[in-house]
C-alpha positions in Angstrom: 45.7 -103.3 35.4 45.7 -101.7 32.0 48.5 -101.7 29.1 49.0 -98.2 29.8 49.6 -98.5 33.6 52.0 -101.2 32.7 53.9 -99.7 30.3 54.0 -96.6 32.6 55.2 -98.6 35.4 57.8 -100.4 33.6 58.9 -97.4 31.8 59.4 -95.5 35.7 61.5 -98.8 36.6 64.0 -98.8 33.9 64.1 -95.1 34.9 65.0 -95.5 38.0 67.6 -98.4 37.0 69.3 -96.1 35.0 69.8 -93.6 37.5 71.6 -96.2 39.8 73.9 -97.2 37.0 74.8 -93.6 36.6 75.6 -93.3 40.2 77.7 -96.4 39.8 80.1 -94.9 37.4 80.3 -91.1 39.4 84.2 -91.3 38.7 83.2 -91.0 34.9 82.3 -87.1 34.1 78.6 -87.1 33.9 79.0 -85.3 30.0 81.1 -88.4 28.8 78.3 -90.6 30.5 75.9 -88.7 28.4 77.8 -89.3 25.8 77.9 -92.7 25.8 74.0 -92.8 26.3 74.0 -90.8 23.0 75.8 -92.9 20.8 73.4 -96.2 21.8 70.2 -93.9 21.2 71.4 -92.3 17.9 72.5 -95.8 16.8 68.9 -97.5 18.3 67.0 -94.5 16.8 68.0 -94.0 13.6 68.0 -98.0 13.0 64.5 -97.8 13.7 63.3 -95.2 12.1 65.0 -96.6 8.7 63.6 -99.8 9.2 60.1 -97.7 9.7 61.0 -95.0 6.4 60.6 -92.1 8.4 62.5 -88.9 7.7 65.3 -88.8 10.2 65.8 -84.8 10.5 61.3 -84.5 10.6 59.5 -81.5 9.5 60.2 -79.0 12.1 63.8 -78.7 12.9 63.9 -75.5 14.7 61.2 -76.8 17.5 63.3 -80.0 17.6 66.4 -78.5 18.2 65.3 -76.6 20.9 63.6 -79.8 21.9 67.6 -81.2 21.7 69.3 -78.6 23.0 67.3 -78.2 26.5 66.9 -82.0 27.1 70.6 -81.8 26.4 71.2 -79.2 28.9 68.6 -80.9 31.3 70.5 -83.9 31.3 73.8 -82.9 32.0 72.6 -81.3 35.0 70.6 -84.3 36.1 73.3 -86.5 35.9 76.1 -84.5 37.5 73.5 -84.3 40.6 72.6 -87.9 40.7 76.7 -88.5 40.9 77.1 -85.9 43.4 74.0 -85.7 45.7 71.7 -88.9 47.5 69.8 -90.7 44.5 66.7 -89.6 45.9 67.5 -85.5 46.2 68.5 -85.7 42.6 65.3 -87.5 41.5 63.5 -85.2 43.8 64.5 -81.9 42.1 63.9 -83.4 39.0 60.2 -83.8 39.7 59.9 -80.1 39.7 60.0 -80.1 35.9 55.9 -80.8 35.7 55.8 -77.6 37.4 58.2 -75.8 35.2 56.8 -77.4 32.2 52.9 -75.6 33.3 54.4 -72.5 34.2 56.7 -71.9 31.0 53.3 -73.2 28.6 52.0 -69.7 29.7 54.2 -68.5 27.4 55.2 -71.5 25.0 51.9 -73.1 24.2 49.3 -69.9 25.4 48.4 -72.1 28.5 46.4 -70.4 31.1 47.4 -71.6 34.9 44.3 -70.9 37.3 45.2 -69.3 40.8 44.8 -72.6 42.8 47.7 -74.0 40.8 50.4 -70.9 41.7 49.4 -72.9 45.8 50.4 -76.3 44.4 54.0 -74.4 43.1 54.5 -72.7 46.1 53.6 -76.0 48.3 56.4 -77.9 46.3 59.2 -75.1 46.4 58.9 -75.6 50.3 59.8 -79.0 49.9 62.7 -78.0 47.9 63.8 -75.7 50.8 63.3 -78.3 53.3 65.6 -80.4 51.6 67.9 -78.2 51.0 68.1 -76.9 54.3 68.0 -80.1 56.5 70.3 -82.0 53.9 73.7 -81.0 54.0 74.9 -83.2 51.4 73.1 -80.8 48.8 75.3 -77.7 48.5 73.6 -74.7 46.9 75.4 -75.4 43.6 73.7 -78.9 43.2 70.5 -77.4 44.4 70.6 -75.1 41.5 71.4 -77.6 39.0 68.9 -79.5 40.3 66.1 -77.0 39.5 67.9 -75.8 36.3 67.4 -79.5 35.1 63.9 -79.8 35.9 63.7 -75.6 33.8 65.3 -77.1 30.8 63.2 -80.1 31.1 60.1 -78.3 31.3 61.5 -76.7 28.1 62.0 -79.7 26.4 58.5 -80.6 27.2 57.0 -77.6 25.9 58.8 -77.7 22.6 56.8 -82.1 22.1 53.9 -80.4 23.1 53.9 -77.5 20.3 55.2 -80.3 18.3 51.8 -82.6 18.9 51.3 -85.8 16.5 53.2 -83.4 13.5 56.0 -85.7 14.3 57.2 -89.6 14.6 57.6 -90.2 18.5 61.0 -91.8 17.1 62.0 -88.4 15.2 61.7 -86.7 18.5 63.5 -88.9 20.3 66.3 -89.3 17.9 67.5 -85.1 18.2 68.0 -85.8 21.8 71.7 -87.6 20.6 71.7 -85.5 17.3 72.3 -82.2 19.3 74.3 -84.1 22.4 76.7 -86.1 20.8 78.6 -82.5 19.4 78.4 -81.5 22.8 79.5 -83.9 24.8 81.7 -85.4 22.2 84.0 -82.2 22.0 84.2 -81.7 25.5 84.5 -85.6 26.6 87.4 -85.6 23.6 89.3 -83.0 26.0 88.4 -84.4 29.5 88.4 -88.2 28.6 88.8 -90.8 31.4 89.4 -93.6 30.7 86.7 -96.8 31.2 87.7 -99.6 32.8 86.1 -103.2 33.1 82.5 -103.9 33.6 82.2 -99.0 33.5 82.4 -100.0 29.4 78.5 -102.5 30.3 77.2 -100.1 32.7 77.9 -96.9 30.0 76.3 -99.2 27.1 74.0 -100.6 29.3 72.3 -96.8 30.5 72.0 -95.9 26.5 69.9 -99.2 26.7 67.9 -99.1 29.3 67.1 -95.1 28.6 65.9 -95.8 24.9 63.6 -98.8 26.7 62.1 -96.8 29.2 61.9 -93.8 26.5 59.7 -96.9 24.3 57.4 -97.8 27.3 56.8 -94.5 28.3 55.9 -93.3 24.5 54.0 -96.8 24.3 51.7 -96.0 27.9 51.0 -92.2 26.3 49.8 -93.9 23.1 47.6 -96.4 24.4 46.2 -94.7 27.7 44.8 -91.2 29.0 47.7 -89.0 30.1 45.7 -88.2 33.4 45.4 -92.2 34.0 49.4 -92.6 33.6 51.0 -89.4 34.9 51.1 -89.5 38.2 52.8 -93.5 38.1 56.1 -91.5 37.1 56.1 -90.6 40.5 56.6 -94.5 41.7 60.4 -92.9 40.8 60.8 -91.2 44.0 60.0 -94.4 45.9 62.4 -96.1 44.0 65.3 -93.7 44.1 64.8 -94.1 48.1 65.0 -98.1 48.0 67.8 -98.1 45.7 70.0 -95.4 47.6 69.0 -96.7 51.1 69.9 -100.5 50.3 73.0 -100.0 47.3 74.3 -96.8 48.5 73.7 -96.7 52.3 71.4 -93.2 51.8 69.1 -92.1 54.8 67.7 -88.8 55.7 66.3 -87.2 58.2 62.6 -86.7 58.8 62.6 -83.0 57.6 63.8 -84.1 54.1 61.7 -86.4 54.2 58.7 -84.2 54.6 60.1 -82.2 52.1 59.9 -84.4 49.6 56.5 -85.2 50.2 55.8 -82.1 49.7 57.5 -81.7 46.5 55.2 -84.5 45.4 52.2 -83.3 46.5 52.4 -79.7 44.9 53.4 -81.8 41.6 50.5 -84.6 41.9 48.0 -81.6 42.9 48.5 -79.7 39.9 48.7 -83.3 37.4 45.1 -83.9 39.0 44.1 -80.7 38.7 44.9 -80.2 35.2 43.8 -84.1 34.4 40.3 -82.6 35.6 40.7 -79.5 33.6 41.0 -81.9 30.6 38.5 -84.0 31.7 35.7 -81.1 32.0 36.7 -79.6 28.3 35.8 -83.5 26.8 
């Protein structure tokens, strides 16, 4: 197994651990967990990137403020669904955002998307439907924020991807808690619950395992071919299943279950797809 594959893999575990502990803490407002998640990664970010002597604020704010404001906005709608819905629905919806992330680089990055590809879209939007329909637990409401997160995350993608190597993985990272801690800070100031007991680990303990899983991921993308590492994120799914079925008692029935196969078929079909794409052009 390759450093990349690893670093992948353990990356998509600390993931996944991090989405439990958010579930663990759904009587804390998902914004004011965000919050706390921003405050470790600005602290763990900018440390880092001092120690390194890299400009904090990079070379091209506006992208990266975009980049901030839609992971932002991803993120709040990822987490209120992970509180709200079965772990593995939430997760799920999230996956659309490889598909949201091609279709909006039409536009963003001049990306063309071949005919084939629009099947692979269409083949995972049933799978949404499926499990949407044959899951009553996910009201329209969280279905919606569901695919708004995976939008914004496709967003948040495009904007890295215009950005390239121009800027330190670290400096990218580190506008994530720039533009959130203003937003969640004011509105967590005027809905504040209080933590109690072991809620003050688990909220330190998500900024924590988030910047780890942010380092492996960077670390598998640096040292491996994205089409060799891509497609690992989707381990997630598997885990978002164990995890709900044995810590919170989650089970479906075999039409959401199809669905999300299917949602992870469309989504590996077009990764391989455009992994060959790249492929052919080197």
């Amino acid at each position: 197994m390759s450093k990349g594959v690893k670093y992948m893999m353990l990356a998509t575990l600390f993931f996944a651990i991090m989405n439990v502990a958010v579930k663990y803490v759904s009587h804390i407002p998902a914004i004011e967990v965000i919050f706390f998640r921003s405050i470790v990664s600005f602290f763990m970010s900018g440390v880092a990137l001092k120690a390194q002597k890299v400009n904090l604020l990079g070379r091209n704010k506006k992208i990266l403020l975009i980049r901030g404001f839609a992971g932002t906005i991803a993120l709040i709608m990822f987490f209120i669904t992970v509180q709200r819905i079965p772990l593995a629905s939430a997760v799920t919806l999230m996956f659309l955002s490889p598909i949201f992330t091609t279709v909006l680089g039409i536009w963003i990055v001049n990306e063309r998307v071949k005919p084939i590809q629009w099947l692979f879209f269409i083949t995972s939007f049933i799978g949404i439907v499926l499990v949407k329909g044959f899951d009553f637990r996910v009201s329209p409401l969280m279905a919606v924020l569901g695919i708004g997160a995976a939008f914004f995350s496709g967003v948040a993608y495009n904007m890295i991807r215009k950005l390239k190597t121009s800027e330190h993985p670290l400096v990218i990272i580190f506008y994530f808690p720039l533009v959130s801690l203003p937003v969640t800070g004011i509105y967590s100031l005027l809905n504040w619950t209080i933590p109690k007991g072991i809620d003050w680990i688990i909220l330190i303990g998500i900024g924590v395992l988030t910047q780890v899983a942010q380092y492996f991921m960077t670390k598998s993308y640096q040292s491996e071919q994205l089409a060799k590492v891509a497609n690992i994120n989707f381990i997630g799914i598997i885990y978002a299943l164990g995890f709900g079925y044995v810590l919170f008692d989650e089970t479906f029935n075999f039409m959401t279950y199809l669905g999300m196969t299917l949602v992870m078929i469309g989504v590996v079909l077009n990764v391989v797809y455009k992994s060959g794409q790249a492929t052919k052009k080197h």
